[in-house]
C-alpha positions as CSV (number, residue, x, y, z in Angstrom):
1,X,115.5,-53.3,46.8
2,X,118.5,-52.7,49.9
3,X,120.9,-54.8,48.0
4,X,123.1,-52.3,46.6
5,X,124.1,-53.1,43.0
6,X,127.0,-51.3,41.5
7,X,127.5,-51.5,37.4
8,X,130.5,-49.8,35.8
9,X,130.1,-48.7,32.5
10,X,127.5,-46.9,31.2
11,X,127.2,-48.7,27.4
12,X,124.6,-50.8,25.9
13,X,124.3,-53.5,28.3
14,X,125.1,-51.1,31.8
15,X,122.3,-48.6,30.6
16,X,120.1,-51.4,29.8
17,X,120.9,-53.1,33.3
18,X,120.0,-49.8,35.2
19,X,116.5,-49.0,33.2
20,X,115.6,-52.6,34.3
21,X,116.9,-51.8,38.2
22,X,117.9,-49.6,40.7
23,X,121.5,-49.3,40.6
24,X,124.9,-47.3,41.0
25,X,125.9,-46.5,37.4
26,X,129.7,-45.3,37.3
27,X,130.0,-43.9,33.8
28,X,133.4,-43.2,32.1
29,X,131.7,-41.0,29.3
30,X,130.6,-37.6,30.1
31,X,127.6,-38.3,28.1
32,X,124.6,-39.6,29.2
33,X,124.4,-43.2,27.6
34,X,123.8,-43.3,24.2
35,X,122.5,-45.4,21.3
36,X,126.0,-46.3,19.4
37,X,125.0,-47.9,16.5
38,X,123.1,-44.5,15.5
39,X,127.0,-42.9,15.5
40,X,127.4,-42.9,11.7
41,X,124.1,-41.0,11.5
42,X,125.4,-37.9,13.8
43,X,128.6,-38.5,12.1
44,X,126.4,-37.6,8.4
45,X,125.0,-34.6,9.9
46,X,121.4,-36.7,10.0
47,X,121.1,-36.7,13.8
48,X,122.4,-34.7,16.4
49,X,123.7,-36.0,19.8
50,X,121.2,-35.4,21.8
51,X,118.3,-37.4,19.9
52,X,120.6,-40.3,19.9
53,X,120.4,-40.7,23.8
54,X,118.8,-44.2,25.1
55,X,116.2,-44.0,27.8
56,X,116.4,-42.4,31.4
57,X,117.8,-45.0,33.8
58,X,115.9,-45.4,37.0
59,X,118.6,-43.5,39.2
60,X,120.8,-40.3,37.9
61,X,123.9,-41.7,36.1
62,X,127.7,-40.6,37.9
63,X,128.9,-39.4,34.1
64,X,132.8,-39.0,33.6
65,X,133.8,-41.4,36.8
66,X,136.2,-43.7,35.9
67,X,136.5,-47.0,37.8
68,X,140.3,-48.4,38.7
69,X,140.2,-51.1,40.7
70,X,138.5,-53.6,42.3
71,X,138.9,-54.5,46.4
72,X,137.0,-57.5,46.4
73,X,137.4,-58.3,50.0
74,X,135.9,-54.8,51.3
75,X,133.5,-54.9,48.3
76,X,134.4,-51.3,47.0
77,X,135.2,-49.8,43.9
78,X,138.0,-47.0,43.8
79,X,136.6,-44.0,41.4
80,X,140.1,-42.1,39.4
81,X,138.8,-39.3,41.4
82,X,139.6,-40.8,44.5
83,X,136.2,-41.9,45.7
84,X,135.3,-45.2,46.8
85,X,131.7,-47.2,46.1
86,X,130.2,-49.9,48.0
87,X,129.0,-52.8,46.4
88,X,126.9,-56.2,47.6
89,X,126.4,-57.3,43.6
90,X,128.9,-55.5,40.8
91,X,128.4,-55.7,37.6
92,X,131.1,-55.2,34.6
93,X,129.7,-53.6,31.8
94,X,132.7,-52.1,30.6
95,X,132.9,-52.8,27.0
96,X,135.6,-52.9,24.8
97,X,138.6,-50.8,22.7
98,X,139.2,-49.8,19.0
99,X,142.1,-51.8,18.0
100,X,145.0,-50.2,17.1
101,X,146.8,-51.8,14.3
102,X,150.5,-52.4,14.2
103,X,151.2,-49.8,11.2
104,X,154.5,-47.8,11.2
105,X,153.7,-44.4,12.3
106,X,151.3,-45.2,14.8
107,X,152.9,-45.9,18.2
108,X,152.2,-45.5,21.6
109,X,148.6,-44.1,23.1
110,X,148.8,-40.5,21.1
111,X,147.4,-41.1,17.7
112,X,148.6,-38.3,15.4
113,X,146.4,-35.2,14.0
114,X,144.2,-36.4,11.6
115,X,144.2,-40.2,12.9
116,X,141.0,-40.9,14.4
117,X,139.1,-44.2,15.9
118,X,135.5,-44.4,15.6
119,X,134.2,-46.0,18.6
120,X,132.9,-43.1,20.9
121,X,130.4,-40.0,20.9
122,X,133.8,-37.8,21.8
123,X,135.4,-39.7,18.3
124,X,132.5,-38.8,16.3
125,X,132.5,-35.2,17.0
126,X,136.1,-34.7,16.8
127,X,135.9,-36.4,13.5
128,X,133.1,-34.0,12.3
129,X,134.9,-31.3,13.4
130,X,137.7,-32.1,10.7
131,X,135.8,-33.3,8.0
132,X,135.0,-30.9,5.1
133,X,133.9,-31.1,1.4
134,X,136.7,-32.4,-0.7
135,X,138.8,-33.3,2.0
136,X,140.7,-37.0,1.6
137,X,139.3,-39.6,3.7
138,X,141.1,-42.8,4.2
139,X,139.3,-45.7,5.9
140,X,140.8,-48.7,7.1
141,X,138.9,-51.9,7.4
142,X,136.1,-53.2,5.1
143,X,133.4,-54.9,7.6
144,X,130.5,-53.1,9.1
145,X,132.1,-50.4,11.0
146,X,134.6,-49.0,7.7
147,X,131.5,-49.6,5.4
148,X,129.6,-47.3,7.8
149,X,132.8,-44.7,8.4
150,X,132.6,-44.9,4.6
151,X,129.0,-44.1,4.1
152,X,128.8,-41.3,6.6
153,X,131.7,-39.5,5.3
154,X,130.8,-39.7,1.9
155,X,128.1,-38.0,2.5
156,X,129.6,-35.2,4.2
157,X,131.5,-34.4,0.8
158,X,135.0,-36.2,1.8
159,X,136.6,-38.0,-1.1
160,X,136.7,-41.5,0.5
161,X,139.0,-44.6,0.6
162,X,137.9,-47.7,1.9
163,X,140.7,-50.2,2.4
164,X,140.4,-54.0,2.8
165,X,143.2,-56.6,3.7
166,X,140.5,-59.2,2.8
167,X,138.9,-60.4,-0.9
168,X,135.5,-58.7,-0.1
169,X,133.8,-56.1,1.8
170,X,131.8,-57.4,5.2
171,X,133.3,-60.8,4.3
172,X,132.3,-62.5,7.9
173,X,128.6,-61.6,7.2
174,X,128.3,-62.1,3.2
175,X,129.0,-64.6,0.6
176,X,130.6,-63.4,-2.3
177,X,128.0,-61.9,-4.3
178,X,126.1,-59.9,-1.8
179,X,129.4,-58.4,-1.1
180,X,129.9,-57.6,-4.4
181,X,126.2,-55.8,-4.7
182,X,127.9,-54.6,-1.4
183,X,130.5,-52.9,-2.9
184,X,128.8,-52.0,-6.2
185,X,126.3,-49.7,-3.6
186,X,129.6,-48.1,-1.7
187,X,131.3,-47.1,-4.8
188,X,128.0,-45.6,-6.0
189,X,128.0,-43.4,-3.3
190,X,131.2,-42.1,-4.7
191,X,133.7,-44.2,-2.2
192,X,137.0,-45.6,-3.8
193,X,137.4,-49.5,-2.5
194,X,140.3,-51.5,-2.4
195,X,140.1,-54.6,-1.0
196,X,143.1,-57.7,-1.0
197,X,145.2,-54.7,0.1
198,X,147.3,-54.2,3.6
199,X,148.2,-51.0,5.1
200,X,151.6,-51.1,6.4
201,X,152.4,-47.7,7.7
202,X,151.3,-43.4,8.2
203,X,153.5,-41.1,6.7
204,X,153.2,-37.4,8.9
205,X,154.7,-34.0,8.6
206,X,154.5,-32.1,11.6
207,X,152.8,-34.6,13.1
208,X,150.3,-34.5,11.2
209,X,149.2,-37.5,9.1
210,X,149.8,-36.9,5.3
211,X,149.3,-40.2,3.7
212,X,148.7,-44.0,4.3
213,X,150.7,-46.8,2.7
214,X,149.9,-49.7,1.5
215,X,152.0,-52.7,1.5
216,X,152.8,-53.1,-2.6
217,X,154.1,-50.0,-2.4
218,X,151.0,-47.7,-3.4
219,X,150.6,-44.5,-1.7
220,X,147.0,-42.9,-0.6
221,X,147.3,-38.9,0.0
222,X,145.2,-38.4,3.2
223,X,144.0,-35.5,5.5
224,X,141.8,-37.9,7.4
225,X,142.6,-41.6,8.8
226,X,139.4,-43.6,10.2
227,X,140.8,-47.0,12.2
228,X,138.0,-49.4,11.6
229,X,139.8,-52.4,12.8
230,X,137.2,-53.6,15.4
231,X,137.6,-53.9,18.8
232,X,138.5,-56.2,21.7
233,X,136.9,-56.4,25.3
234,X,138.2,-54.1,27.9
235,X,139.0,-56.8,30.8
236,X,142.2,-54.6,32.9
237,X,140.0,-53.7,35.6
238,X,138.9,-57.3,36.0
239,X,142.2,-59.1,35.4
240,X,143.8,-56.5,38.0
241,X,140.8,-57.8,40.7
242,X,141.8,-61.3,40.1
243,X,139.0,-62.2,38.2
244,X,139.1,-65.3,35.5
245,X,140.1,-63.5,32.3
246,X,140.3,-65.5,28.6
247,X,139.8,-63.5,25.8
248,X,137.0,-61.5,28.2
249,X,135.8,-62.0,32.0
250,X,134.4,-65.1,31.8
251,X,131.2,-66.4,33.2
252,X,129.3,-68.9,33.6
253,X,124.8,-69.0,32.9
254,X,124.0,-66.8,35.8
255,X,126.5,-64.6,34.1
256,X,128.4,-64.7,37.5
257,X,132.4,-64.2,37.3
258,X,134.6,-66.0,39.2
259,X,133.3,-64.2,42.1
260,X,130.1,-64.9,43.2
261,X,129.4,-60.9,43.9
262,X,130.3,-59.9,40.9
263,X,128.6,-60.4,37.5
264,X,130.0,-59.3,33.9
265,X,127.9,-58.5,30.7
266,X,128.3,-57.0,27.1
267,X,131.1,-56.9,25.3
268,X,133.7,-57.5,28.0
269,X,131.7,-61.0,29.4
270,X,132.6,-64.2,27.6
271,X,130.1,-67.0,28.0
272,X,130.3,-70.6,27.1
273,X,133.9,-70.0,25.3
274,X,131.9,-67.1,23.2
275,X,132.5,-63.2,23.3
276,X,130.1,-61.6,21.2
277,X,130.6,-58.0,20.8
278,X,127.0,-57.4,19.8
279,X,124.0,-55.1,21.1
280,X,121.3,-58.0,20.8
281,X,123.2,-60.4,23.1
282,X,124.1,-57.5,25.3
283,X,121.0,-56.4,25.8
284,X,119.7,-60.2,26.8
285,X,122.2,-60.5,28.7
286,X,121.4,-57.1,30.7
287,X,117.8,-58.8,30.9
288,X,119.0,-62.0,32.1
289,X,120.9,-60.7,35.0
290,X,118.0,-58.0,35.8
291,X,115.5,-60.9,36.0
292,X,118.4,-63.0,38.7
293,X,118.9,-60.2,40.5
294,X,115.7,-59.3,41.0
295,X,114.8,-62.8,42.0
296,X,117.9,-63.1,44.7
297,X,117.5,-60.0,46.2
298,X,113.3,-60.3,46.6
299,X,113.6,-63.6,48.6
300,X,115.2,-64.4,52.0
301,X,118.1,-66.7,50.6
302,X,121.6,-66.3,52.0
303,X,124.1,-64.7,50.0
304,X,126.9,-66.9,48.8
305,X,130.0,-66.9,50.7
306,X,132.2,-63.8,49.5
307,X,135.2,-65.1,47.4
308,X,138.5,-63.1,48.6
309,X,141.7,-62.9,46.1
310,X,143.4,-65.7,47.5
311,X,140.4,-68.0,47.9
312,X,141.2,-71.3,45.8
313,X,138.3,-71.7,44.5
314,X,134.7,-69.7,43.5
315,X,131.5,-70.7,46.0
316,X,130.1,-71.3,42.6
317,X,130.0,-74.3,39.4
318,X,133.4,-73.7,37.3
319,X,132.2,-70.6,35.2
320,X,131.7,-71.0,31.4
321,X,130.2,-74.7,31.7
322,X,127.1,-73.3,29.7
323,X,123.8,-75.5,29.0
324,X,123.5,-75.8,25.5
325,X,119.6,-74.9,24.2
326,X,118.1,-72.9,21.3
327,X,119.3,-69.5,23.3
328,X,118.3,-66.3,22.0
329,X,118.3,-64.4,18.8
330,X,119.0,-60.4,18.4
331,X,119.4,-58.2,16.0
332,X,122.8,-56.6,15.5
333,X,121.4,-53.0,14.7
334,X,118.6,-53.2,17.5
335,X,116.2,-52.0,15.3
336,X,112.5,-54.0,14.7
337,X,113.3,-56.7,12.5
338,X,110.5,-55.0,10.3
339,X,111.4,-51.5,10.8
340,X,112.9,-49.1,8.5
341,X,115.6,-46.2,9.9
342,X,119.1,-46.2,10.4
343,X,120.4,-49.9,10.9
344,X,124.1,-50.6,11.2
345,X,126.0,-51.9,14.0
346,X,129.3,-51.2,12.7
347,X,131.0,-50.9,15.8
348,X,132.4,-54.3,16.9
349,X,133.4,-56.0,13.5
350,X,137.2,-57.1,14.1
351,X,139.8,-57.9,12.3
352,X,141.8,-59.3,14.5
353,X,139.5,-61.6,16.5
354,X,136.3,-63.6,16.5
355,X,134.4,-60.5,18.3
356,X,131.7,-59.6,15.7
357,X,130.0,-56.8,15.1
358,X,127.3,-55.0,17.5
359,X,125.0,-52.3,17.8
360,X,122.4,-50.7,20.1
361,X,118.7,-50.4,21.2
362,X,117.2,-47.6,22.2
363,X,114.3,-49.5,24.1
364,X,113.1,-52.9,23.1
365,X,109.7,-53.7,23.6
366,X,107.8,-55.9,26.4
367,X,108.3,-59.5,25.7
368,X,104.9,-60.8,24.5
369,X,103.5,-63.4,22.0
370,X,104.4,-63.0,18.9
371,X,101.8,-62.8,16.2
372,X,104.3,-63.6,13.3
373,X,104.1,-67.4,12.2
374,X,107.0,-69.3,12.6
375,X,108.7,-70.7,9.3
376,X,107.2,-73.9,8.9
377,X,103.5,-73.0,9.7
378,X,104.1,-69.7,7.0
379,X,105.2,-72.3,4.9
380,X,102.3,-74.7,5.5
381,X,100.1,-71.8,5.0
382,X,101.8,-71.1,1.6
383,X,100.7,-74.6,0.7
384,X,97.3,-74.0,1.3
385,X,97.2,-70.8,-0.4
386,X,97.6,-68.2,2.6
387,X,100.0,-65.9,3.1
388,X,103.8,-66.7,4.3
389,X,106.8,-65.3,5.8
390,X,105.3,-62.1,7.5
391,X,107.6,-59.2,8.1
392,X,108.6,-59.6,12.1
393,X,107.9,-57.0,14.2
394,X,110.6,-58.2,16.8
395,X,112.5,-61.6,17.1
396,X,111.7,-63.9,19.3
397,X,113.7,-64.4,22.9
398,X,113.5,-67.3,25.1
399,X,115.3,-67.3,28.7
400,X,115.5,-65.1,31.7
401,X,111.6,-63.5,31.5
402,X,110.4,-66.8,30.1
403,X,108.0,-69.1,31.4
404,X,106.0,-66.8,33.2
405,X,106.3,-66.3,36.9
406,X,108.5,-69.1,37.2
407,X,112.3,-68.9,38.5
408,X,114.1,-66.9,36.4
409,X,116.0,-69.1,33.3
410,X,119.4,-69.1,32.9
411,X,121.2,-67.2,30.0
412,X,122.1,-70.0,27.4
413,X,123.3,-67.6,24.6
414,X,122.1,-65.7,21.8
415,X,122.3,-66.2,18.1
416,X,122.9,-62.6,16.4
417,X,121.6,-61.3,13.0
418,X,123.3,-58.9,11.1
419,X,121.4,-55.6,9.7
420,X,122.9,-52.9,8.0
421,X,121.1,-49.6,6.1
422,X,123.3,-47.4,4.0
423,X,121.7,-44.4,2.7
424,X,122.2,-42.6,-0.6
425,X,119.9,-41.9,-3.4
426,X,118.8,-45.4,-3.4
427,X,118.7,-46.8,0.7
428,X,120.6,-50.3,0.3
429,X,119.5,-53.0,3.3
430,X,120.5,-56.0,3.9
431,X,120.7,-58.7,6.7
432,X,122.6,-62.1,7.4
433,X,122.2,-65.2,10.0
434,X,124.4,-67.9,10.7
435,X,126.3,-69.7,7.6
436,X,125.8,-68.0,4.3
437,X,128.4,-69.9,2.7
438,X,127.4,-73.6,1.4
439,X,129.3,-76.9,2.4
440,X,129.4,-79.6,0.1
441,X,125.9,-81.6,0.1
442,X,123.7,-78.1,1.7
443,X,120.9,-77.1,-0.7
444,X,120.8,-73.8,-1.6
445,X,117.6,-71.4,-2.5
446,X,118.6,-67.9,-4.4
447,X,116.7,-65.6,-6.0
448,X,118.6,-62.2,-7.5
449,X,116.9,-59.4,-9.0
450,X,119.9,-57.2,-10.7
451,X,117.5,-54.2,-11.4
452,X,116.5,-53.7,-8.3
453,X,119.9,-54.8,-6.6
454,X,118.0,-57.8,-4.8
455,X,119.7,-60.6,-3.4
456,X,118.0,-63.3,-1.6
457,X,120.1,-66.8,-0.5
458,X,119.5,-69.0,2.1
459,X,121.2,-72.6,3.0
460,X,119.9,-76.0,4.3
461,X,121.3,-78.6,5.9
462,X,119.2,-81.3,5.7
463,X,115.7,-80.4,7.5
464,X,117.5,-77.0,9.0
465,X,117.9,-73.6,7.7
466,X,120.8,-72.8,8.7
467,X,122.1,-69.6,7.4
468,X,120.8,-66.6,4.7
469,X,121.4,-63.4,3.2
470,X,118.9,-60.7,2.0
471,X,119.7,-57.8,0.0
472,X,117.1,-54.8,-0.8
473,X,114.6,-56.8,-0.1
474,X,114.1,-57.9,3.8
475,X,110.8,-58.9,4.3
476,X,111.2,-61.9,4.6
477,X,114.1,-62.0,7.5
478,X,111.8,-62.2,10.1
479,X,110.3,-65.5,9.5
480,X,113.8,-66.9,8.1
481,X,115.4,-66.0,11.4
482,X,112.9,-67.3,13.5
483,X,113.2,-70.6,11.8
484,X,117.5,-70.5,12.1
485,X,117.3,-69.6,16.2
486,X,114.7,-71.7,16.9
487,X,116.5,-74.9,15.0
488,X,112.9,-75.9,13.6
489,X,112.6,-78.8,10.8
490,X,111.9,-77.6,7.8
491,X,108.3,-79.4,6.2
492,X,108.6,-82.1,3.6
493,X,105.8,-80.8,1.5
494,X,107.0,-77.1,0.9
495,X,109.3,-76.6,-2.1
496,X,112.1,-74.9,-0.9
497,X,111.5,-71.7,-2.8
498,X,109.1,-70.7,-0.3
499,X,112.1,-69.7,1.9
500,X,112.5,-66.5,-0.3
501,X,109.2,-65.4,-0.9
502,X,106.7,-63.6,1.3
503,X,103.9,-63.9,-1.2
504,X,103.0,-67.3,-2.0
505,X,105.6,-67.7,-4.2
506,X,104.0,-65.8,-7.2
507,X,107.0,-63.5,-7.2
């Protein structure tokens, strides 16, 4: 391949871009790229950083090179250290920022001793540098990535806090009862939650923090401050290029920007009106581009005509006008939808905007047929006495590698499933899909099991599924999610209970 393609950032989506091709991979990390999602896990003392490094890209990675702007016209990128890099296809794959919240006590970029985000490899470590048996642990923020924060240093002997502005724990993913199983699992690993509460401000001595405060007044001693908050896309570089910025670099189903030579993915590209902060569409969206590339640059088509700054208008179709079509489905952990291990993408939930949650993949597998049934035939084979609902061994994708040997299918979106593992003496799992809380006329199927912590809900909409939750037991999310991305009608002749069970219903 002589086209030289350029990707800055070395995250989920840019690592999974340069396994895929041969490209210029400007990292700002000094680590080689990582799995993130597995950052709770070295943060426990379960993993060390090394065995949570994703697969060799096809050219050496430039680690700790920061990129700082964009000359569109000479197609270069300027490096912090003065350097410049060529480019005939860029690609922005530079993720996204912890938010800060607006607390008193914590202003401007230095964060005081004891304050830390949790977002990098860098964060982890310095957090596990500080953390020690008995030592008080404040989190702030209740959605995947404080639960996780919670979980990890909890284990390493901190007494933990787990603040929550909203009513519930994970509230964007879980209805009210599995966030109450939720909670009842956190508090069993010895965390202390408080949610409907609102942190207002740090208290320091010596600029050090010394306690957190909480707006009716209440005071929480700390050593430690964890700012789960979520994050938002990192767009500066692009916005300073010129580049069409809403709430990230928006592009359109070739994920192309507003320049035709340059492309965005992950958690900085917004598609069809939609960031996603997640690894699953990230890592689509890495496959997507891979397979256009790869088409464009093995054929003897022109390139488009290069789109300087003051250009009025991109040699392209308005970007974001996205076909609409069943898209694709990922996982928000990365793991096998059937697969035990560490599962938590904790690391995009935000509380300030509509970017969910994410996580990462080490490597996913070829795309081949799957074996699994889809819902309806496991249901019609639950009718006739077989067995439904298999465990998945990987969801389904449709789009770019697709079709076989045919042009390469746009990207049309992804819809994301929620996983999360917490361990402890008894390993809690759950997932959720799409809308797990009921409008008025939606049937809804649920099965709890309070011994065994089991929760099991899922909600129609007339012949759809369109949303469920599964606690402890998840061997039936396969199936279930298969059936939500792929929009299927449901058959008349199953009873709905079938939804829920993976054994012919006899459970």
């Amino acid at each position: 391949m002589s086209t030289r393609i350029v990707v800055v950032g070395g995250g989920t989506a840019g690592a999974r871009l340069a396994q895929r091709l041969p490209v210029t991979l400007l990292g700002e990390e000094p680590h080689a790229p990582y799995n993130r999602v597995l950052l709770a896990d070295v943060l426990a003392g379960r993993y060390a950083p090394e065995v949570i490094a994703l697969p060799g890209t096809r050219e050496p990675v430039r680690l700790g090179v920061r990129a700082v702007r964009i000359d569109r016209a000479a197609r270069t990128v300027e490096c912090a250290d003065g350097s410049l890099v060529g480019y005939d296809r860029l690609v922005l794959a530079t993720g996204s920022n912890p938010v800060l919240p607006p607390l008193r006590g914590l202003r401007g970029a230095a964060l005081p001793s004891g304050v830390h985000p949790f977002r990098t490899l860098d964060d982890c470590l310095s957090l596990r540098a500080v953390v020690r048996p008995g030592v008080r642990a404040v989190v702030i923020g209740g959605g995947l990535l404080g639960v996780s924060a919670a979980r990890a240093l909890a284990a390493l002997g901190a007494d933990v806090v787990l603040t929550q502005q909203g009513e519930r724990l994970m509230e964007r993913q879980l209805d009210a009862q599995a966030s109450a199983l939720l909670r009842s699992h956190v508090e069993a690993l010895g965390v202390e939650v408080h949610t409907e509460c609102r942190v207002s401000g740090l208290r320091q001595r010596d600029g050090a923090v010394t306690a957190v405060e909480l707006a009716d007044g209440f005071v929480l001693d700390a050593q430690v401050v964890v700012l789960a908050c979520g994050v938002r896309p990192r767009v500066a570089l692009a916005r300073e290029a010129g580049l069409s910025v809403a709430t990230g670099i928006v592009v359109d189903d070739a994920l192309r920007t507003s320049d035709p030579y340059i492309h965005a993915i992950g958690d900085c590209a917004e598609h069809g009106g939609r960031v996603y902060g997640l690894a699953g569409p990230a890592l689509e969206q890495a496959d997507a581009l891979a397979e256009l590339l790869l088409a464009e640059t093995s054929t003897p088509t022109a390139l488009p005509t290069v789109t300087h700054p003051e250009a009025d208008a991109p040699a392209h179709p308005p970007c974001g006008q996205s076909s609409r079509g069943a898209g694709r489905v990922g996982t928000r952990d990365g793991a096998l939808a059937g697969a035990s291990g560490p599962c938590t993408d904790p690391h995009h939930e935000d509380d300030a905007l509509a970017v969910r949650a994410q996580a990462q993949e080490a490597e996913a597998p070829a795309k081949v047929p799957s074996v699994v049934p889809t819902l309806p035939q496991a249901l019609g084979s639950a009718r006739a006495g077989g067995t439904p609902l298999a465990p998945a061994e990987r969801l389904p994708t449709t789009g770019a590698g697709a079709g076989g040997g045919g042009a390469p299918a746009p990207y049309t979106g992804t819809r994301a499933l929620t996983r999360l593992t917490l361990g402890g003496p008894k390993p809690f799992d759950l997932a959720a899909f799409g809308e797990v809380t009921a409008r008025p006329g939606d049937d809804v199927v649920q099965l709890t099991d309070a011994t065994r912590s089991a929760y099991r809900k899922v909600v129609v909409r007339g012949d759809r599924l369109v949303g469920g939750v599964l606690l402890g037991d998840l061997a039936a999310v396969g199936a279930l999610a298969r059936a939500w991305e792929g929009d299927e009608a449901l058959p008349d002749e199953a009873p709905l209970l079938h939804l829920l069970t993976h054994d012919g219903g006899s459970s």
